[in-house]
C-alpha positions as a printed NumPy array, in Angstrom:
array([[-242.728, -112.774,  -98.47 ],
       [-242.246, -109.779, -100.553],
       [-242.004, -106.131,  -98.74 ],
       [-245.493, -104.462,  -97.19 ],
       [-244.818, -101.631,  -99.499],
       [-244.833, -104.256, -102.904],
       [-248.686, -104.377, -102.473],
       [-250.619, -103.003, -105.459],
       [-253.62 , -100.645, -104.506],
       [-256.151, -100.821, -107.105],
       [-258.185,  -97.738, -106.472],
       [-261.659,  -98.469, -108.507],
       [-263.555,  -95.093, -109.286],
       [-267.45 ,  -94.974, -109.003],
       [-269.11 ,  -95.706, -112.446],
       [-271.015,  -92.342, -111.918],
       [-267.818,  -90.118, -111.557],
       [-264.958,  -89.981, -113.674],
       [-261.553,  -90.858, -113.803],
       [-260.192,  -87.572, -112.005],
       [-261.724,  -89.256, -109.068],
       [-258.815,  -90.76 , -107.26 ],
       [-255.582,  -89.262, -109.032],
       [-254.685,  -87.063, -106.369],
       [-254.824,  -90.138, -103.944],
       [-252.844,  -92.282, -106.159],
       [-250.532,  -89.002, -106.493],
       [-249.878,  -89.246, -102.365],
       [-249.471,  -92.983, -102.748],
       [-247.271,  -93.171, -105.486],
       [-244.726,  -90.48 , -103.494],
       [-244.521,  -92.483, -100.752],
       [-243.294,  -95.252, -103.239],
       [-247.005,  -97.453, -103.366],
       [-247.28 ,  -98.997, -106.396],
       [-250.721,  -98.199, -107.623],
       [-253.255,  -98.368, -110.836],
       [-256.257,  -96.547, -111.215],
       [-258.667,  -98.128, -114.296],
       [-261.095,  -96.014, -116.185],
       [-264.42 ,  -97.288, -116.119],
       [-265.541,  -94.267, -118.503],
       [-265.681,  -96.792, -121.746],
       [-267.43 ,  -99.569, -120.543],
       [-269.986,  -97.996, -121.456],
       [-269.909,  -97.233, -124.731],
       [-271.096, -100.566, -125.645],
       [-274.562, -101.667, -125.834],
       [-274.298, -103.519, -122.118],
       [-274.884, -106.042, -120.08 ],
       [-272.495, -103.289, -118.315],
       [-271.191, -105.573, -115.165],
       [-268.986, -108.172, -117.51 ],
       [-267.658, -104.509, -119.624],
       [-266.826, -102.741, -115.912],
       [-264.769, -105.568, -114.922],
       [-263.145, -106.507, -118.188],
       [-261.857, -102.627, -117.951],
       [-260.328, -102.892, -115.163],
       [-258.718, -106.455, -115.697],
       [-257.435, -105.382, -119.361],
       [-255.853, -102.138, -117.832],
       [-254.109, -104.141, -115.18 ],
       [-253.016, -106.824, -117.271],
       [-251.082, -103.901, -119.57 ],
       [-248.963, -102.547, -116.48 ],
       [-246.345, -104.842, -116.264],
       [-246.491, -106.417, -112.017],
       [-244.08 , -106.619, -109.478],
       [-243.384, -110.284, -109.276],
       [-245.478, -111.816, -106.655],
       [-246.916, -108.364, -105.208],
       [-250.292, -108.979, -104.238],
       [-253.305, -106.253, -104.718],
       [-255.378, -104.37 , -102.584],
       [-258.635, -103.232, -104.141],
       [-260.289, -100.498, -102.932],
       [-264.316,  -99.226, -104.267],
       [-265.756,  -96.043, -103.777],
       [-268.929,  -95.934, -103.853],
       [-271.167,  -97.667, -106.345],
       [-268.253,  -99.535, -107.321],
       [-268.1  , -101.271, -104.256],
       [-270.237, -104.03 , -105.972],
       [-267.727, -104.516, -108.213],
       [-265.24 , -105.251, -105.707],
       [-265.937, -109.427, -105.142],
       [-266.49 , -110.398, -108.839],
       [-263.295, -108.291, -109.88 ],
       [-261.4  , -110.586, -106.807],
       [-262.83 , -113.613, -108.452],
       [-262.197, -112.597, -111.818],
       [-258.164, -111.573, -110.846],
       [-257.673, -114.528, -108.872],
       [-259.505, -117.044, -111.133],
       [-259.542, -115.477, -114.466],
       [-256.823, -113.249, -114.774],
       [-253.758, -113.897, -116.798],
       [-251.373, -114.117, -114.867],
       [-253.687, -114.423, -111.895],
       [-253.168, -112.156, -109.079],
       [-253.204, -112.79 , -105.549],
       [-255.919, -110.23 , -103.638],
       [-254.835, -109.253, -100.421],
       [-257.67 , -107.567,  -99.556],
       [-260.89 , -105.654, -100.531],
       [-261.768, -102.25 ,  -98.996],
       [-265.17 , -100.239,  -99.703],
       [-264.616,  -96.625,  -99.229],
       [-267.912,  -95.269,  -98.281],
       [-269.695,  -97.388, -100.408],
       [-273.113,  -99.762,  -99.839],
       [-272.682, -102.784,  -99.094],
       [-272.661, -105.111, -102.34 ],
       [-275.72 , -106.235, -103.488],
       [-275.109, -109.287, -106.02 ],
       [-277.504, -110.472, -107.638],
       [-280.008, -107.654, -107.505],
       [-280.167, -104.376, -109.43 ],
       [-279.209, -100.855, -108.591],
       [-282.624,  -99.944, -108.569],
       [-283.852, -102.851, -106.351],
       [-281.209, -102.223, -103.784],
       [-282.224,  -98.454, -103.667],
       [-284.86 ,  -96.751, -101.461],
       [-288.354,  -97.021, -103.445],
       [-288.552,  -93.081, -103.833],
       [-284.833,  -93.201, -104.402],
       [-285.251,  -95.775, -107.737],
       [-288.397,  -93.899, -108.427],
       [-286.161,  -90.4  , -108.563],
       [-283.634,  -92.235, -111.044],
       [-285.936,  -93.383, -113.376],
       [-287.821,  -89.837, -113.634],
       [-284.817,  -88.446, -114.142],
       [-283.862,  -90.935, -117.669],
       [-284.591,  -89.607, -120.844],
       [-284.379,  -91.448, -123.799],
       [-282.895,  -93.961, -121.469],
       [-279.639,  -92.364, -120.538],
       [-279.602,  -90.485, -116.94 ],
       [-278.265,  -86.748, -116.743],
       [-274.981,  -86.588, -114.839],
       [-274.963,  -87.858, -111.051],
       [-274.405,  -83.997, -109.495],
       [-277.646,  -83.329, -110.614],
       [-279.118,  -85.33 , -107.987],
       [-277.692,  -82.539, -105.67 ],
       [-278.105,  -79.044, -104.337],
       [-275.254,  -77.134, -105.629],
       [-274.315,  -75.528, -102.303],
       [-273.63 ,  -79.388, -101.199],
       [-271.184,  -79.847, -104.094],
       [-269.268,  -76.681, -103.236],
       [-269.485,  -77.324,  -99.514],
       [-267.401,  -80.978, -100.576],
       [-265.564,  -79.412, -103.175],
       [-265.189,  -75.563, -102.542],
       [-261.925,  -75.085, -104.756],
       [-263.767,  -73.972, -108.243],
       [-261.252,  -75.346, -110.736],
       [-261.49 ,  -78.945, -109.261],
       [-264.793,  -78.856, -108.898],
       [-265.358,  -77.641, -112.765],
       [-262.768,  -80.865, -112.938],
       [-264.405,  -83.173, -111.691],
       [-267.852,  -82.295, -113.272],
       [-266.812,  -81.592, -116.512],
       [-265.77 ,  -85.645, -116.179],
       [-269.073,  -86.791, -115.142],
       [-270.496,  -89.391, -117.494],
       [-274.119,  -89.764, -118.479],
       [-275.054,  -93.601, -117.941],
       [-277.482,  -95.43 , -118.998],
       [-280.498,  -96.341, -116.92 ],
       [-280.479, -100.337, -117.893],
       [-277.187, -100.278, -115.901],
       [-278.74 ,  -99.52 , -112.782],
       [-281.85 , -102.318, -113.988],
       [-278.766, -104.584, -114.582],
       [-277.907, -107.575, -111.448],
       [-275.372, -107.387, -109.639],
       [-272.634, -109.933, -110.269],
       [-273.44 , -113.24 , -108.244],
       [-270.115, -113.198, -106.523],
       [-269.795, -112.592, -102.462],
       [-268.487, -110.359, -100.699],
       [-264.936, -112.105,  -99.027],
       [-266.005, -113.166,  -95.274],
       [-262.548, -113.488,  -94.359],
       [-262.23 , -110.775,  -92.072],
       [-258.184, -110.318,  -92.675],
       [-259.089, -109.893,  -96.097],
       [-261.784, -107.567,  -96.006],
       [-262.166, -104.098,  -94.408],
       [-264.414, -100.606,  -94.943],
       [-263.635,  -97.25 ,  -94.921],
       [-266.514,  -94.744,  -94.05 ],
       [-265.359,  -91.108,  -95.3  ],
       [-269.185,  -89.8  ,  -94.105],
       [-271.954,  -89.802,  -91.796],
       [-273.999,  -90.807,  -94.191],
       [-272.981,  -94.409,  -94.538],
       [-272.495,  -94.755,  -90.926],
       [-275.219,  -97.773,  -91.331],
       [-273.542,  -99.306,  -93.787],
       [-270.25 ,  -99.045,  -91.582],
       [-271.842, -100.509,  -88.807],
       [-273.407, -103.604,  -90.503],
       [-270.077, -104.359,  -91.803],
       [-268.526, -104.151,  -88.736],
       [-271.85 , -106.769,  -87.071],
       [-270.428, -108.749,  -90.128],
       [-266.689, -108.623,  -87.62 ],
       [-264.76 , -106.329,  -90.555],
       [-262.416, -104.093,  -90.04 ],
       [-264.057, -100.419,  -90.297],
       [-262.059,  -97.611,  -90.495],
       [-263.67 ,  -94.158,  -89.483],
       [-262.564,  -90.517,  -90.67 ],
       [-264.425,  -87.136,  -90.1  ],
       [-264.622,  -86.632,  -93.45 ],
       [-267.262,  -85.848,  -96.641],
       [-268.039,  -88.445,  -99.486],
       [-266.249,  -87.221, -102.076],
       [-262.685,  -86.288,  -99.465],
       [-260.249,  -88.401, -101.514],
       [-260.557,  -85.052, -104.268],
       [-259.693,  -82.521, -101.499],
       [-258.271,  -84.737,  -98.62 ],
       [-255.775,  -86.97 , -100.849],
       [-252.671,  -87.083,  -97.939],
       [-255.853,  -88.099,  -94.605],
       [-257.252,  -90.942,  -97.751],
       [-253.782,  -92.244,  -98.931],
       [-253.331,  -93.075,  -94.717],
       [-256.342,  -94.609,  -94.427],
       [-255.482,  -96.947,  -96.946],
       [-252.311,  -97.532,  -96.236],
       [-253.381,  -98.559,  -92.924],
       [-255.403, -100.952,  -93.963],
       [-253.23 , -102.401,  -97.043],
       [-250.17 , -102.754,  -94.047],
       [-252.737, -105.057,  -92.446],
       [-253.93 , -106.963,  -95.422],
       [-250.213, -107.302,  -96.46 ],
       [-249.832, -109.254,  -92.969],
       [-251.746, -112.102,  -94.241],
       [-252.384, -111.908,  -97.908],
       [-254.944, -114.295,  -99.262]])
């Protein structure tokens, strides 16, 4: 059984940020010698869509072109909206990818709960879909911080030169993403295998229906977007729970 440390974290931005998103957290991991990869999911969408199949065929081709640690399994971890990418890219790694890796484990960082087979919009409040699709012009949606007061985004991110970072990385997406299904593929019930980390009050819910489901949940005292400005408190909550997944990979 190869070393807890040879486990690969696969840290899996949200489609609505950019890639700054979890650098500094793969910059804490990657000192403590984790081996880690961090796919862009900014060109996926420069093709016409469906937008699912392009998402995960990012993040398998960038994986595929960083040579692996023989055996080492992976540990994929979703923030936010791409939490519903996280069982279709297992499948799609353990079934499809060449060579195929073993998944240790799946962890959705303050993300909703995966949704497959139903939109974006249908898995949103009514109000909430209705707000998206006001907001589309031409069919392409304005950057996601627009959806919120600016004093929020400073209170999150109060150093100006990251936050001018991160924004300036922003993508503007395309509404038929968010009318596209979900993958079909399931969330893993294996407990072992599958975990959640809540960074924020705000998906307590969804932290406490996964942990009715008998996952792991992981609580920190923390703000959604805390891997920027919290990388050292994010890289130990993950390495927590990749130790544990590394106990029994799948």
């Amino acid at each position: 059984m190869p070393a807890l440390n040879q486990a690969e974290l696969v840290l899996v931005h949200d489609p609505l940020a950019g890639d700054l998103f979890w650098q500094p957290v793969a910059g804490a991991l990657r000192v403590r010698g984790r081996t880690v990869s961090v796919p862009s999911l900014t060109g996926a969408f420069d093709a016409p869509g469906p937008y699912y199949p392009e998402l995960l065929d990012a993040v398998a081709r960038q994986l595929a072109a960083v040579p692996a640690v023989p055996a080492a399994p992976v540990v994929l971890a979703g923030h936010s909206a791409a939490g519903a990418l996280l069982p279709a890219l297992r499948e799609l790694l353990t079934r499809g990818h060449r060579p195929p890796r073993t998944v240790a484990g799946t962890v959705y960082v303050d993300a909703p709960w995966p949704h497959p087979g139903r939109s974006g919009l249908a898995a949103l409040q009514p109000e909430q879909a209705a707000r998206l699709r006001e907001l589309a012009e031409d069919g392409v949606l304005p950057p996601w911080d627009i959806c919120f007061a600016e004093q929020d985004l400073i209170d999150e991110v109060p150093d100006p030169v990251l936050r001018e970072q991160f924004r300036a990385g922003l993508p503007r997406l395309p509404l038929a993403y968010f009318q596209e299904p979900a993958p079909s593929a399931l969330p893993d019930p294996d407990p072992a295998r599958t975990a959640y980390l809540r960074l924020s009050p705000r998906y307590e819910e969804t932290a406490m229906r996964v942990e009715a489901l008998g996952h792991r949940v992981l609580r920190r005292t923390a703000h959604h977007l805390s891997p920027l400005t919290d990388p050292e408190g994010t890289a130990d909550a993950l390495e927590k729970l990749a130790l544990r997944f590394a106990v029994r990979p799948a």
